[in-house]
C-alpha positions, 0 to 999 in steps of 0.5 A: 500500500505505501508503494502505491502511494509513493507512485500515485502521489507523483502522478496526481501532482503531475497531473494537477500542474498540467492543468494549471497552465492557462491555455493551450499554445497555438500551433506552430503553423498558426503563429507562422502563418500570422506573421506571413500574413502581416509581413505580406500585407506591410510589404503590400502597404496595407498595414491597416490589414496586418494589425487586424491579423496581428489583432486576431491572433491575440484574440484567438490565441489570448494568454500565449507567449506568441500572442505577447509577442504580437506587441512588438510586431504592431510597434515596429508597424507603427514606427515604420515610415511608410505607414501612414497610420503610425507614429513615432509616439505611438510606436513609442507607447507600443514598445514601452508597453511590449517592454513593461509586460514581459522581461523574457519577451523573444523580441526584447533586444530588438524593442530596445535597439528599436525604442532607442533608435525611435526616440532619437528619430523624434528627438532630431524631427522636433528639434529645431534645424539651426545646425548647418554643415558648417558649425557640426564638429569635425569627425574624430578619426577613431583608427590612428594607426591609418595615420600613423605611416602617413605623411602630414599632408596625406593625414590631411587629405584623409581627414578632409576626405571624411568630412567631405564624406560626413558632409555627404553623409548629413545632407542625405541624413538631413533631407530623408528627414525632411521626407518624414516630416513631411509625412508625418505633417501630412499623413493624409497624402 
């Protein structure tokens, strides 16, 4: 009879925590095929399609670590220039949500380098543009073995051709983000 009870009190306790988990995981196809959809539809430019995929998932999939996941991809859509519906803000809002709910989320590395680089994008499209190439500070070359077996006139050259290249750099830099500000002051276009 002891022997017994050492046998059965293991089953029952494992039995009961398998009951215990609050639903089902999806199949692995479903979460697939749901972030196929939503890629497809954004890749299409109708994001509007992709959150009502995204939305259905977690309506079907409620309290599953995908469905969690699923607050990343809508950020990252929110973000996305070429959304006409999103906005740095509100991708902002999203990823610090999708952060705060979950420490071991899949897509946390990816929400944070995307948060970061989000809120820096908003930073440089509400500060006022006073800055011209001219006042910018001059690059620090960071590699000085380069100029090391150079000759003073060649570290000078070198040194005048990245600016030239930063200037470059920052003119481009400067008129896509007076493409997103144009979009984002005019989302209906």
């Amino acid at each position: 009879m002891k022997k017994a009870f050492q046998v059965l009190i293991p089953m029952l306790a494992l039995s009961a925590c398998a009951h215990l988990q609050p639903s089902d995981p999806p199949p692995p196809g479903d979460w697939v095929r749901t972030l196929s959809y939503a890629r497809r539809d954004v890749t299409a430019g109708n994001y509007y399609a992709a959150d009502k995929i995204l939305d259905e998932f977690v309506r079907t999939h409620p309290a599953t670590p995908e469905a969690r996941e699923i607050g990343f991809w809508k950020a990252a859509y929110l973000i996305d220039p070429a959304n006409e519906r999103g906005s740095l803000s509100g991708g902002i809002a999203a990823l610090d949500a999708y952060l705060a709910a979950d420490s071991a989320g899949l897509y946390r590395e990816q929400a944070t380098v995307l948060r970061r680089t989000a809120a820096v994008a908003q930073g440089i499209a509400n500060a006022p543009r006073t800055a011209t190439a001219d006042t910018l500070p001059t690059p620090v070359v960071k590699d000085t073995a380069i100029l090391a077996n150079k000759s003073r006139d060649e570290q000078i050259a070198l040194l005048k051709d990245q600016l030239a290249k930063s200037k470059d750099d920052l003119a481009k830099a400067n008129a896509e983000l007076d493409r997103i500000k144009k979009r984002l002051a005019n989302p209906s276009n």
